[in-house]
C-alpha positions in Angstrom: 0.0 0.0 0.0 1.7 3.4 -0.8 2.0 6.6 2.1 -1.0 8.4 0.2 -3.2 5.4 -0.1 -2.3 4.7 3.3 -3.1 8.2 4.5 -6.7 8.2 2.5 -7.6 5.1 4.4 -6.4 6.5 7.4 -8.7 9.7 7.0 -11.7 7.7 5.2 -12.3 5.7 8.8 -12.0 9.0 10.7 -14.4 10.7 8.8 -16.8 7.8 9.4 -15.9 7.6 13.1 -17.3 11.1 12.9 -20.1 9.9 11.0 -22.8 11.6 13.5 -21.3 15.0 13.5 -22.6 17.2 11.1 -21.3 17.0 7.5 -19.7 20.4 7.2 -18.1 19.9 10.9 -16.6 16.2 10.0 -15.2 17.7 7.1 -13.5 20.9 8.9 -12.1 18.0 11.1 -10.6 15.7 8.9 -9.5 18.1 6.6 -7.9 20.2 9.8 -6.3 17.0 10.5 -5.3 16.0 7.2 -3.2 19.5 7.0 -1.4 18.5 10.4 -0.6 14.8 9.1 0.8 16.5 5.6 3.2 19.2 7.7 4.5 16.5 10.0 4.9 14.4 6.6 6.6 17.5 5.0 8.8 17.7 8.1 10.5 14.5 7.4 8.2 12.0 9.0 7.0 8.7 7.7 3.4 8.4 7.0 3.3 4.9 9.4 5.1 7.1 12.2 2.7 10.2 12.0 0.0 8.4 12.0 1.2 6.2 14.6 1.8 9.2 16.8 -2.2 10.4 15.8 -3.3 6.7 16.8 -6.3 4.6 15.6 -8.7 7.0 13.5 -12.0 6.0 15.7 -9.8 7.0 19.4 -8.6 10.5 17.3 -12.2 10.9 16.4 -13.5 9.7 20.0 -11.7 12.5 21.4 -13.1 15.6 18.9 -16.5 13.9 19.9 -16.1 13.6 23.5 -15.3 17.4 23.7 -17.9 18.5 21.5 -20.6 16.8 23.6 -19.1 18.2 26.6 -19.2 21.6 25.4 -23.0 21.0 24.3 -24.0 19.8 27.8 -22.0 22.4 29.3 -23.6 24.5 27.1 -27.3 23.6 27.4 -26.7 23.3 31.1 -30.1 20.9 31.4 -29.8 18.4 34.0 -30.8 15.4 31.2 -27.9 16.8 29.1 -25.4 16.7 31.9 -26.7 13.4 33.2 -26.7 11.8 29.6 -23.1 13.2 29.2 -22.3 11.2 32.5 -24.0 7.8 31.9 -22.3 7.7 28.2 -18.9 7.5 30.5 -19.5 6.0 32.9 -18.2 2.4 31.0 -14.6 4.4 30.5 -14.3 6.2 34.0 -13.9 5.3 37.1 -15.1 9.2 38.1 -18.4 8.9 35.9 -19.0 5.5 36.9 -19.3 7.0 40.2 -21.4 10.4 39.5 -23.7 7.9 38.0 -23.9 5.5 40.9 -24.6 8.7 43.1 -27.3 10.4 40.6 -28.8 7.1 41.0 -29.0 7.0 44.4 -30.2 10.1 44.9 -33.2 9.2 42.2 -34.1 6.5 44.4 -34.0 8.2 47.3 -36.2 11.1 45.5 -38.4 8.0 44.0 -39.0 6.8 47.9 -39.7 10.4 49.1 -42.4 10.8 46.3 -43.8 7.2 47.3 -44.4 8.0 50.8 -45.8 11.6 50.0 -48.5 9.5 47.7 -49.1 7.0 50.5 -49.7 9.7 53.2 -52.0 11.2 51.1 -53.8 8.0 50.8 -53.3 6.4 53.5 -52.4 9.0 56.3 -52.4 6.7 59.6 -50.0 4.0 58.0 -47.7 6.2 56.2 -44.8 8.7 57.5 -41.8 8.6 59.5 -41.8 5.8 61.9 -39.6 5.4 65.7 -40.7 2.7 67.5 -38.2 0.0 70.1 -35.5 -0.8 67.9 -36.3 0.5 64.2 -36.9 3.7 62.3 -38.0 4.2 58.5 -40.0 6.0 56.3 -42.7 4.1 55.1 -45.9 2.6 55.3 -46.6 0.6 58.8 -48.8 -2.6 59.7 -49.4 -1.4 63.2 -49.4 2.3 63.5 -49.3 1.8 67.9 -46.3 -0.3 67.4 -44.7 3.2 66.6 -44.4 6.8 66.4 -45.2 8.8 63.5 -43.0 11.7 63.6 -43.8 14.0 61.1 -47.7 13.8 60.9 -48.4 16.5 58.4 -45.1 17.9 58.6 -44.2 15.0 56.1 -45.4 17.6 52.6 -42.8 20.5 53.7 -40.0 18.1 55.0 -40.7 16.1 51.9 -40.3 19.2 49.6 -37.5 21.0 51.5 -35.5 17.0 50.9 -36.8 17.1 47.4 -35.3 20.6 46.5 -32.1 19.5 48.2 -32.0 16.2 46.3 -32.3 18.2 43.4 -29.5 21.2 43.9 -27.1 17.7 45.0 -27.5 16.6 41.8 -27.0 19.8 40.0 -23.9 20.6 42.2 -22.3 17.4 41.3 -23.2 17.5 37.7 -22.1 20.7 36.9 -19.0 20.1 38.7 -17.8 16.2 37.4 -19.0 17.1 33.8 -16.3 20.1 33.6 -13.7 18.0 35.0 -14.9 14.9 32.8 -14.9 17.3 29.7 -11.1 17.6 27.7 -9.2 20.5 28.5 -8.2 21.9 25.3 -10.1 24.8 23.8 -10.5 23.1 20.4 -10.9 19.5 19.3 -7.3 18.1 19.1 -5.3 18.9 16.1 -2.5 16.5 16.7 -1.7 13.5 19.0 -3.0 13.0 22.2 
């Protein structure tokens, strides 16, 4: 295979690793990168070493698509965006892996609080926040005597004061691991990475 077809093939599977960006954008990117693989060519370099250095096409396009979906959750700044941006990491980082694990937890816990707010309102001598000998939940109880309800009424505030907190947790930590998750170049990469 000669340098040049060498190159074109090189180029022809980044452009379709970039297949889902738009066509005018893939095109700015592989011919941006095609300009950098001809001046390091020009400078005396092999086309197998320059494009050695540039690495597999689809991990050199990975990276121009990573930053531009960072930049358009960071951009958007909606809390599906952010947590989207998260969960399509969280197979490649240990950091998103985590975030996720924690957004999770902190649906369930929002889930549960929602749950008992229903039940109370259905069923407002079994539902609430129980202490009785030995135990404490919040939940629906088999024998309201065996306990005491805590909150009584009190459960719709406290349950939407914890709901808004739930909420601004999960903002704080997605606006702050999606940043740190995103690359930290201005532009996509022009060179190897």
């Amino acid at each position: 295979m000669t340098d040049q077809a060498e190159l074109e093939r090189w180029l022809s599977r980044l452009g379709w690793a970039l297949g889902h960006l738009p066509v005018r954008e893939r095109d700015d990117i592989v011919r941006e990168t095609r300009s950098h693989i001809e001046d390091r060519m020009a400078s005396g370099g092999s086309v197998q070493q320059v494009l050695s250095e540039f690495g597999p096409a689809e991990r050199h396009a990975r990276r121009f698509v990573d930053e531009i979906e960072a930049y358009e959750a960071l951009g958007s700044q909606r809390a599906g965006d952010l947590a989207r941006f998260v969960a399509n990491r969280a197979h490649r980082s240990v950091g998103a892996a985590i975030a996720l694990l924690a957004l999770i937890l902190l649906a369930i816990l929002a889930g549960v609080i929602v749950l008992v707010v229903a039940l109370k309102i259905f069923d407002p001598v079994h539902a609430g926040l129980w202490v009785g000998p030995g135990t404490a939940f919040i939940g629906v109880i088999d024998d309201p005597a065996s306990a005491r309800e805590l909150l009584g009424l009190w459960l719709f505030p406290s349950a939407a004061v914890v709901l808004t907190l739930i909420f601004i947790a999960g903002r704080l930590l997605l606006s702050s691991v999606v940043p740190w998750m995103a690359p930290r170049r201005g532009r996509p990469p022009t060179g190897p990475g």
